[in-house]
PASEBA-1860 file (N, C-alpha, C; in nm, 3 decimals):
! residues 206
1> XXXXXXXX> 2.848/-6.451/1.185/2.909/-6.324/1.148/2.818/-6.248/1.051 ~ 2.781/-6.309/0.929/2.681/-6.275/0.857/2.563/-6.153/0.916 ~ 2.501/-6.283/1.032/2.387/-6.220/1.094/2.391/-6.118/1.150 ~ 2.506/-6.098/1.223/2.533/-5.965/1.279/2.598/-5.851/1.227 ~ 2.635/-5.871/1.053/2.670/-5.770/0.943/2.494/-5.714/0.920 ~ 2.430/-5.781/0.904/2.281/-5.761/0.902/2.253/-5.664/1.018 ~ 2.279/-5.722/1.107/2.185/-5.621/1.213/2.269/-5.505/1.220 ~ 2.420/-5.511/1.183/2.495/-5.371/1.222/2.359/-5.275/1.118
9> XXXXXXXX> 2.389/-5.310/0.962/2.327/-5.226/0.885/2.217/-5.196/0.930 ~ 2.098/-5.246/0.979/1.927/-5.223/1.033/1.985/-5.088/1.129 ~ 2.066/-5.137/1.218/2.057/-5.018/1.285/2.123/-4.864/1.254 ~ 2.174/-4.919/1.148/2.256/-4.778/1.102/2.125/-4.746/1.017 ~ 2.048/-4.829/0.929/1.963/-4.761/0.819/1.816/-4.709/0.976 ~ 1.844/-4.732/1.057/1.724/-4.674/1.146/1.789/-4.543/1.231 ~ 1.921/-4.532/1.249/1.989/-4.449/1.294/1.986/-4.337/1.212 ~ 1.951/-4.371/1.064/1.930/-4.288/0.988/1.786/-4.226/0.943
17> XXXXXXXX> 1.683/-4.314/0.948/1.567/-4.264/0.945/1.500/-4.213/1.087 ~ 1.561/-4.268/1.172/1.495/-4.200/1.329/1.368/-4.222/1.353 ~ 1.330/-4.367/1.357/1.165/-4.421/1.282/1.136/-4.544/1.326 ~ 1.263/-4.632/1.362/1.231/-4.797/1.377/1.337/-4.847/1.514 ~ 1.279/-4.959/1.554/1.342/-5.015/1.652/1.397/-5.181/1.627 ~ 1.496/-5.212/1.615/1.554/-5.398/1.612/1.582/-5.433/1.722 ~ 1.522/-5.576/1.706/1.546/-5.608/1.848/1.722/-5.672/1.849 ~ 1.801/-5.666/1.925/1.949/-5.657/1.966/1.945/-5.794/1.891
25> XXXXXXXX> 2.061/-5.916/1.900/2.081/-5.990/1.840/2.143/-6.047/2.000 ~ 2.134/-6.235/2.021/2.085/-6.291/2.151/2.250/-6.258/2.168 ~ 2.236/-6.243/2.319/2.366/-6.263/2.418/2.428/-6.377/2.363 ~ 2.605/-6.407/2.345/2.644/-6.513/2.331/2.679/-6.613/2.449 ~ 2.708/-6.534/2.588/2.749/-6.574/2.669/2.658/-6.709/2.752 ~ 2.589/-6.779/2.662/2.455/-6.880/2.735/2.535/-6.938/2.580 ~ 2.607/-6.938/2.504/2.660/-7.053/2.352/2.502/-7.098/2.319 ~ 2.453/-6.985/2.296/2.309/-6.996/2.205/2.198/-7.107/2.322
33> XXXXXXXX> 2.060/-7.049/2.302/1.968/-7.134/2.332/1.951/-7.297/2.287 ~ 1.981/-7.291/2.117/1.976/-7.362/2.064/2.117/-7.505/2.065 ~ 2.207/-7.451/2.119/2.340/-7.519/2.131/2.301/-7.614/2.270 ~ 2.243/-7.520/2.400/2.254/-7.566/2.456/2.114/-7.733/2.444 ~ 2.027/-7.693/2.378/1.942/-7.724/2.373/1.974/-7.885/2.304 ~ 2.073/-7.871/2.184/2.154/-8.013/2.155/2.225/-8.076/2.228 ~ 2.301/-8.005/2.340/2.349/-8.094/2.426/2.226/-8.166/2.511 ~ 2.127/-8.090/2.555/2.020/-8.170/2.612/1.969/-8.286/2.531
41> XXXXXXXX> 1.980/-8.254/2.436/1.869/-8.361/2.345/1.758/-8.429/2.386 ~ 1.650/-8.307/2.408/1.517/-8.344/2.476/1.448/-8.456/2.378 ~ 1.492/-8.463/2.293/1.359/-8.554/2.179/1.424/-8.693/2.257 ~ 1.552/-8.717/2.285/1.588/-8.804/2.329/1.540/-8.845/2.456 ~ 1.476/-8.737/2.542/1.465/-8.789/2.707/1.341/-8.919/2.691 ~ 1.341/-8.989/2.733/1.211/-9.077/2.725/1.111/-9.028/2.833 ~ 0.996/-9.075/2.784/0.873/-9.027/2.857/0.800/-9.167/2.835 ~ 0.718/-9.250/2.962/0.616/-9.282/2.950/0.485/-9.277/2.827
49> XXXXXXXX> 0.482/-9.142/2.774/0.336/-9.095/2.730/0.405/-9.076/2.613 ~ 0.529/-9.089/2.519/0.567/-9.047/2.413/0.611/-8.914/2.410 ~ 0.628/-8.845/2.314/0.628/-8.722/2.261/0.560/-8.577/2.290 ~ 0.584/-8.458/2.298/0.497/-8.392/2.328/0.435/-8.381/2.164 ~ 0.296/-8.311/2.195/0.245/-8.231/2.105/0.157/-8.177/2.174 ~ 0.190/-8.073/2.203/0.088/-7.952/2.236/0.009/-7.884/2.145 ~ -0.080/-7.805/2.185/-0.186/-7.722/2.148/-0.099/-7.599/2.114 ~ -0.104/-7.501/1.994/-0.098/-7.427/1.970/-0.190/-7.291/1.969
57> XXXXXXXX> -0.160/-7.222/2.086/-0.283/-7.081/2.099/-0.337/-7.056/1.959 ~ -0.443/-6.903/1.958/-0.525/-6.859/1.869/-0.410/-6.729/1.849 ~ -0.252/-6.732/1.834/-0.204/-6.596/1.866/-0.070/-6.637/1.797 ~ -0.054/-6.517/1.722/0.115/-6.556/1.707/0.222/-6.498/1.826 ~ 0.356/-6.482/1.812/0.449/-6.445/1.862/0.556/-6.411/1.746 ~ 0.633/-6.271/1.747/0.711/-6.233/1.641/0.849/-6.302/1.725 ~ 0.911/-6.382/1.721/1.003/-6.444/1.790/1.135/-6.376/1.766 ~ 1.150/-6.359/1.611/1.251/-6.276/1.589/1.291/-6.102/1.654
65> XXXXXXXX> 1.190/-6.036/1.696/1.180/-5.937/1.745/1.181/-5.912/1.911 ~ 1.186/-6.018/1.971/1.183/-6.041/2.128/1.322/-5.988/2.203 ~ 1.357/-5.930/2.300/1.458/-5.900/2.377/1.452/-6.013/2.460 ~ 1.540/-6.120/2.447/1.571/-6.206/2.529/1.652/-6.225/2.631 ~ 1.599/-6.286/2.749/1.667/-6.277/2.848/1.679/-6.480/2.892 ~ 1.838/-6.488/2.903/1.899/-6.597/2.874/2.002/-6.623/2.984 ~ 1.960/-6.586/3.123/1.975/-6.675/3.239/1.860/-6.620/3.331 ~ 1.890/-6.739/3.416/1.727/-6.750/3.472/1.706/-6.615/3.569
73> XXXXXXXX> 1.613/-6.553/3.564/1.615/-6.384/3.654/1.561/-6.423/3.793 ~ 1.602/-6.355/3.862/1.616/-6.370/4.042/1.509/-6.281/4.093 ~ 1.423/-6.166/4.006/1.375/-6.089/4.056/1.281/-6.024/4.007 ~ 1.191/-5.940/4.038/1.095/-5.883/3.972/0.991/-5.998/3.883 ~ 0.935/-5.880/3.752/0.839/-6.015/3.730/0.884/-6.125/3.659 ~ 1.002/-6.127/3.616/1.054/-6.226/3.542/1.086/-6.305/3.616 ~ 1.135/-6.297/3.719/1.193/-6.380/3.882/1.060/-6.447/3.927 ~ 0.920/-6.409/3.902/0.825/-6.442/3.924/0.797/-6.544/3.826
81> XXXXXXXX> 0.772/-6.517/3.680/0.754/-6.597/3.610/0.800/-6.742/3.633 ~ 0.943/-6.747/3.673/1.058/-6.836/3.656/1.090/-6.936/3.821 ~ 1.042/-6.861/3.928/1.018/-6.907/4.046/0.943/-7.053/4.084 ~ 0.829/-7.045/4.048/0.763/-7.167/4.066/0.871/-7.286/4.031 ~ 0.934/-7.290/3.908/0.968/-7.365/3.812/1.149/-7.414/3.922 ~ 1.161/-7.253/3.944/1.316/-7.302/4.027/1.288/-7.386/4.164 ~ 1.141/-7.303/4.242/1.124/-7.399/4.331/1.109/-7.551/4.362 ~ 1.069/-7.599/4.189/1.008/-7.776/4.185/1.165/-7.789/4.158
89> XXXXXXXX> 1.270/-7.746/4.127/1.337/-7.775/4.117/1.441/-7.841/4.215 ~ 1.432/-7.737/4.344/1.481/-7.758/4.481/1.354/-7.868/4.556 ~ 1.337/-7.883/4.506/1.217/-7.971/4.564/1.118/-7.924/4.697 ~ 1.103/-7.830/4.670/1.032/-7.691/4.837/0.870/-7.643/4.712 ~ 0.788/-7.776/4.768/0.635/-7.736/4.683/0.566/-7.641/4.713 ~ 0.547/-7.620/4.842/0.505/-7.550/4.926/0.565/-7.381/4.868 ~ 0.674/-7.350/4.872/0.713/-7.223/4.836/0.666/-7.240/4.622 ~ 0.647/-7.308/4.581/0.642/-7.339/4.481/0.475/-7.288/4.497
97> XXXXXXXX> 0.373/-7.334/4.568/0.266/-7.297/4.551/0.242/-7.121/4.547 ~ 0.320/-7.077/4.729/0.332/-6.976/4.728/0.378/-6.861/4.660 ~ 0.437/-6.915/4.532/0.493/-6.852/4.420/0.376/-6.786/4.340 ~ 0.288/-6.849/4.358/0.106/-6.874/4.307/0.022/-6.805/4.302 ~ -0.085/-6.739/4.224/-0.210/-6.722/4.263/-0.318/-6.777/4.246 ~ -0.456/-6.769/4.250/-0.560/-6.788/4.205/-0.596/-6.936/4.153 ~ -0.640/-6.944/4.016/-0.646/-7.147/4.011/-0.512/-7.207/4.043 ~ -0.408/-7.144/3.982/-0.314/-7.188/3.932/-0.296/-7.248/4.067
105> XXXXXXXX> -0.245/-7.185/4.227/-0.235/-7.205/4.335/-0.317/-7.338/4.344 ~ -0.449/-7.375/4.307/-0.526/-7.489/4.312/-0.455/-7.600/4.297 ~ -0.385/-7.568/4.162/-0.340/-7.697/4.065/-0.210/-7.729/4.167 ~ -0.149/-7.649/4.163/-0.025/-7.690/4.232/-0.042/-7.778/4.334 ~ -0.153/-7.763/4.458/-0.180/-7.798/4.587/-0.216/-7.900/4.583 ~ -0.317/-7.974/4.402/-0.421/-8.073/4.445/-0.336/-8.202/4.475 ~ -0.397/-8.272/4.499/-0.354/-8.406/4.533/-0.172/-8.433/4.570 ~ -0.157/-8.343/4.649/-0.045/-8.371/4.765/0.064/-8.342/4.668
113> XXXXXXXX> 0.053/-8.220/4.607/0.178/-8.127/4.495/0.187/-8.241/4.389 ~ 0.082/-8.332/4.337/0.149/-8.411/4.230/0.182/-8.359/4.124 ~ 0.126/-8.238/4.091/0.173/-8.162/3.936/0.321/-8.147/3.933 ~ 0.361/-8.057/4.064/0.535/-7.986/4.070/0.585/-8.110/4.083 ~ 0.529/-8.244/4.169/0.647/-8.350/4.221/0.656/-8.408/4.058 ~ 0.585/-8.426/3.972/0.596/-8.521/3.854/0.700/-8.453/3.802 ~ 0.747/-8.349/3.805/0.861/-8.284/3.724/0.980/-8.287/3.824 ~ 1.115/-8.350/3.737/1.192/-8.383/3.843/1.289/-8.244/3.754
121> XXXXXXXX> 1.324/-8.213/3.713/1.373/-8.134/3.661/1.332/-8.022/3.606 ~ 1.382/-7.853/3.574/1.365/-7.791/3.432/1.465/-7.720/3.441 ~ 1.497/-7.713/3.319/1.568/-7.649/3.253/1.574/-7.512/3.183 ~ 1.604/-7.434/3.227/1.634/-7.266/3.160/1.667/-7.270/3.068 ~ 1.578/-7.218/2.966/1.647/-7.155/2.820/1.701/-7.089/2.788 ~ 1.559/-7.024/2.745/1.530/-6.845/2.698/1.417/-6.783/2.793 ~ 1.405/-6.656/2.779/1.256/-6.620/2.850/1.259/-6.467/2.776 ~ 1.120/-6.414/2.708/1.108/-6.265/2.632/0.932/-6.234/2.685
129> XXXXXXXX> 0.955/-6.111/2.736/0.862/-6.047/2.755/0.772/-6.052/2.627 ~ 0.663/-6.098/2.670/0.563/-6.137/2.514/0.431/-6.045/2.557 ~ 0.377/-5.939/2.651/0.250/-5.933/2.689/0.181/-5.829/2.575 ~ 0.278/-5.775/2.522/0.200/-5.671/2.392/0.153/-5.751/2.279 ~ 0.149/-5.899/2.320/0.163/-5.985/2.175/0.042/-6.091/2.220 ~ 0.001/-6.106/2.356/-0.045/-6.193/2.348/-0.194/-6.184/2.424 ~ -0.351/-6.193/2.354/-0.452/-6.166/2.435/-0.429/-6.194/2.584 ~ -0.486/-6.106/2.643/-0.459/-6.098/2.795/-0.633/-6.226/2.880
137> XXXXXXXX> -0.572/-6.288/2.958/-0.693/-6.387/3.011/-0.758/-6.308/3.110 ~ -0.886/-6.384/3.165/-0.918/-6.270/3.259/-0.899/-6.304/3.401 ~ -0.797/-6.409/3.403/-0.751/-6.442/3.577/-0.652/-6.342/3.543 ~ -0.557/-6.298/3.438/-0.483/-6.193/3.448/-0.514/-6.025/3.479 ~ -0.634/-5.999/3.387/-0.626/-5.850/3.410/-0.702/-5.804/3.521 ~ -0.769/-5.882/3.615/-0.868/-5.838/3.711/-0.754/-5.817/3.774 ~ -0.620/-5.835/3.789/-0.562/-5.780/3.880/-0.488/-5.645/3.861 ~ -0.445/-5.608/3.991/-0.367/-5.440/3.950/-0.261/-5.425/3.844
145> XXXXXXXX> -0.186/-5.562/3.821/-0.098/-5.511/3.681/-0.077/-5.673/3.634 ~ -0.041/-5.696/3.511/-0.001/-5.817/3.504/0.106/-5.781/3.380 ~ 0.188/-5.918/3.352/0.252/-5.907/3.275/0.269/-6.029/3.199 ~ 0.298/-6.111/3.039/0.319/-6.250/3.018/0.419/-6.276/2.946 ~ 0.516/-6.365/2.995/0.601/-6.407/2.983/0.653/-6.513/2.910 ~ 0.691/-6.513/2.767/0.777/-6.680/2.677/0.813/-6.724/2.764 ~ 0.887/-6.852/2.790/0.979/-6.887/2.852/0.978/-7.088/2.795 ~ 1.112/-7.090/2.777/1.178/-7.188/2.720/1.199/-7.343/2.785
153> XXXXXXXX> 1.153/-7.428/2.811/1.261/-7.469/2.901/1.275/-7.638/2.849 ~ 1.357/-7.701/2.906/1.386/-7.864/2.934/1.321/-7.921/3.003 ~ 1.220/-8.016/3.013/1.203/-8.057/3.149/1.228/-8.245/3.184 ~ 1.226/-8.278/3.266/1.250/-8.456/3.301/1.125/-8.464/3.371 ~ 1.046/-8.575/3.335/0.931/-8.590/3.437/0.970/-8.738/3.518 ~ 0.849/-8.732/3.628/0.925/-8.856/3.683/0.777/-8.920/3.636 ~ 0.695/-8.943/3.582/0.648/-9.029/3.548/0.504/-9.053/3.612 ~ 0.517/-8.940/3.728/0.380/-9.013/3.864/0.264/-9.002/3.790
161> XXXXXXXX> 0.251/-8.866/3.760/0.073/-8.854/3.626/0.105/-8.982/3.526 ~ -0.027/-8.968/3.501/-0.070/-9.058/3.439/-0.094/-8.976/3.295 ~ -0.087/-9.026/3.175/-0.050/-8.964/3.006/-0.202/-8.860/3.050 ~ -0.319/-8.930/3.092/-0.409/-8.858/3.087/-0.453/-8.726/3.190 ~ -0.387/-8.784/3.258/-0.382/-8.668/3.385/-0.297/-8.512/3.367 ~ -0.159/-8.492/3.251/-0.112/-8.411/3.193/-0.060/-8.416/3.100 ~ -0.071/-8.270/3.020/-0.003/-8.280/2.882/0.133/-8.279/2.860 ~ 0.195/-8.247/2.961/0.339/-8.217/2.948/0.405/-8.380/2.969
169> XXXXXXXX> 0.501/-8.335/2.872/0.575/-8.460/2.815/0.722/-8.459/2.853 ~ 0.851/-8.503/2.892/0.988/-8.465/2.922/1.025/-8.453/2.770 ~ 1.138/-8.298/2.774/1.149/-8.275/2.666/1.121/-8.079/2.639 ~ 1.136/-8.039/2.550/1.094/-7.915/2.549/0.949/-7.871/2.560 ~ 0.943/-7.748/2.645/0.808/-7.699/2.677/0.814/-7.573/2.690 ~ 0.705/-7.514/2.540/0.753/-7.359/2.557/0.589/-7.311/2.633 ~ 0.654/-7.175/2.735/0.546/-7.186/2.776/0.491/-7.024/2.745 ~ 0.376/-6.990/2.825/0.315/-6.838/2.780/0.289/-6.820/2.988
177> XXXXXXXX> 0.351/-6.767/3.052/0.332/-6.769/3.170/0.294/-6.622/3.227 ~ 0.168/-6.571/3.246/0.079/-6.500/3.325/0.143/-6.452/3.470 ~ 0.210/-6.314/3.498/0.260/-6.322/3.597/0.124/-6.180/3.662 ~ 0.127/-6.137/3.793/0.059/-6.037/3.844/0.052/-5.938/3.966 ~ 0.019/-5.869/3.972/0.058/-5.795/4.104/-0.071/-5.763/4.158 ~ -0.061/-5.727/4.281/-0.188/-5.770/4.355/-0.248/-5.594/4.412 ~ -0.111/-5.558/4.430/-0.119/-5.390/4.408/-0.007/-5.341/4.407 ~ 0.004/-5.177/4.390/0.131/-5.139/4.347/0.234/-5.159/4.419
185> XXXXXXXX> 0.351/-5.169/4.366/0.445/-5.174/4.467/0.467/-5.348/4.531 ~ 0.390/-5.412/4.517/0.366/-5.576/4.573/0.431/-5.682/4.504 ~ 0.479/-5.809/4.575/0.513/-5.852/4.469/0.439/-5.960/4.338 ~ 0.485/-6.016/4.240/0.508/-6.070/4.138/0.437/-6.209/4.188 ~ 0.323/-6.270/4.156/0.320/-6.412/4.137/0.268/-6.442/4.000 ~ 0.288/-6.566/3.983/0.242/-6.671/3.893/0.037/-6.674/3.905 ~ -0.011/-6.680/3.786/-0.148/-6.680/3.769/-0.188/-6.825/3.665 ~ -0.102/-6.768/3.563/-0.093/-6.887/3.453/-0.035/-6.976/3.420
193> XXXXXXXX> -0.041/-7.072/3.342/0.085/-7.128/3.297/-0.002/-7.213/3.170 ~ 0.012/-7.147/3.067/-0.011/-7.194/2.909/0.079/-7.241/2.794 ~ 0.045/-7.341/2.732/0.142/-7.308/2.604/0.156/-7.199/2.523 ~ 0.270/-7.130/2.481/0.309/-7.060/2.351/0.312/-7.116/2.256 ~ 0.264/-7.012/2.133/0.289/-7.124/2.013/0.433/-7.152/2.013 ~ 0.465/-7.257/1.915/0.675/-7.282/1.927/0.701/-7.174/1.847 ~ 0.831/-7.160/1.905/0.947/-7.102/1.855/1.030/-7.197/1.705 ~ 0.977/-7.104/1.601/1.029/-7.152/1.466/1.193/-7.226/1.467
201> XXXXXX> 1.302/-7.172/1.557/1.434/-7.219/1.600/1.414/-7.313/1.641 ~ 1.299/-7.382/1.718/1.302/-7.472/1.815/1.225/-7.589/1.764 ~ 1.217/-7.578/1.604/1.084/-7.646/1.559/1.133/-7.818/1.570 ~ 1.260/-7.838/1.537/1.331/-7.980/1.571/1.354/-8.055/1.643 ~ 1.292/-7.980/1.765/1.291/-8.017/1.915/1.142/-8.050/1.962 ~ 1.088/-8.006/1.890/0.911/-8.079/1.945/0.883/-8.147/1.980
END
């Protein structure tokens, strides 16, 4: 209640200067990222390889300032972003590749989809348009538009990689995902798939 006595005022003191923008305060209807995120209790999932600890980019993210979007999107580039991830889910690799471009398409394909098959699960968080925030790569901008995407998630691995073969661990994995268009009007694939630095909310979940 607090928090949102706060944001009423920001927007009245910006309503009044005609000068600044807040970002909204999260949808309740998902009972918080973070709620759901305790019922998962990723620190709990076991993994083979231990724990994650990922690499943290050369970049921040203002996390507090993000318009979040908090069920999984069906369409456009966010539907893109989020596609690959729904496809390993249904277990269809193949449309999972085709979700794809460029290396990324590589990785997916090599050795008989073992990247998508090792993940038996993921889980939807959060997901916030991050591309004004985050250096752009150059498998991204050679193309006609791109866009990059936070995105939150749970995941269960089944174990097939080997600790050394990937970094991803079962458990939370925030990611920085590279989406692109090939020309106008076309649709949305997947280019990237990087870590984000974490999300300060999410720091207990590492």
């Amino acid at each position: 209640m607090r928090r949102l006595r706060i944001f009423g005022a920001l927007v009245l003191a910006c309503a009044v200067l005609s000068g600044c923008s807040v970002a909204p305060p999260r949808p309740t209807d998902q009972a918080s990222a973070l709620a759901l995120l305790k019922r998962l209790s990723p620190t709990r999932i076991p993994d083979p390889c231990g724990r994650s600890n990922y690499p943290s980019p050369p970049y921040s993210v203002p996390y507090s300032k993000l318009a979040y979007i908090t069920r999984p999107p069906v369409s456009g580039a966010a539907g893109a972003a989020w596609a690959y991830f729904q496809y390993v889910n249904n277990n269809n690799y193949a449309a999972a590749a085709a979700s794809t471009v460029g290396l990324l398409t590589d990785i997916v394909k090599a050795n008989d989809f073992l990247y998508p098959r090792d993940s038996r699960k993921w889980v939807f968080v959060e997901m916030a348009n991050i591309t004004k925030y985050v250096p752009p790569e150059s498998d991204a901008i050679r193309y006609y538009k791109y866009k990059i995407y936070y995105l939150a998630t749970v995941m269960y691995r089944r174990g097939l990689m080997s600790c050394s073969q990937t970094a991803i661990r079962s458990g939370l994995v925030q990611w920085a995902i590279s989406v692109v268009q090939e020309r106008a009007g076309g649709p949305w694939y997947a280019v990237l798939q990087q870590f984000a630095p974490p999300n300060p909310e999410f720091a207990k979940y590492n």
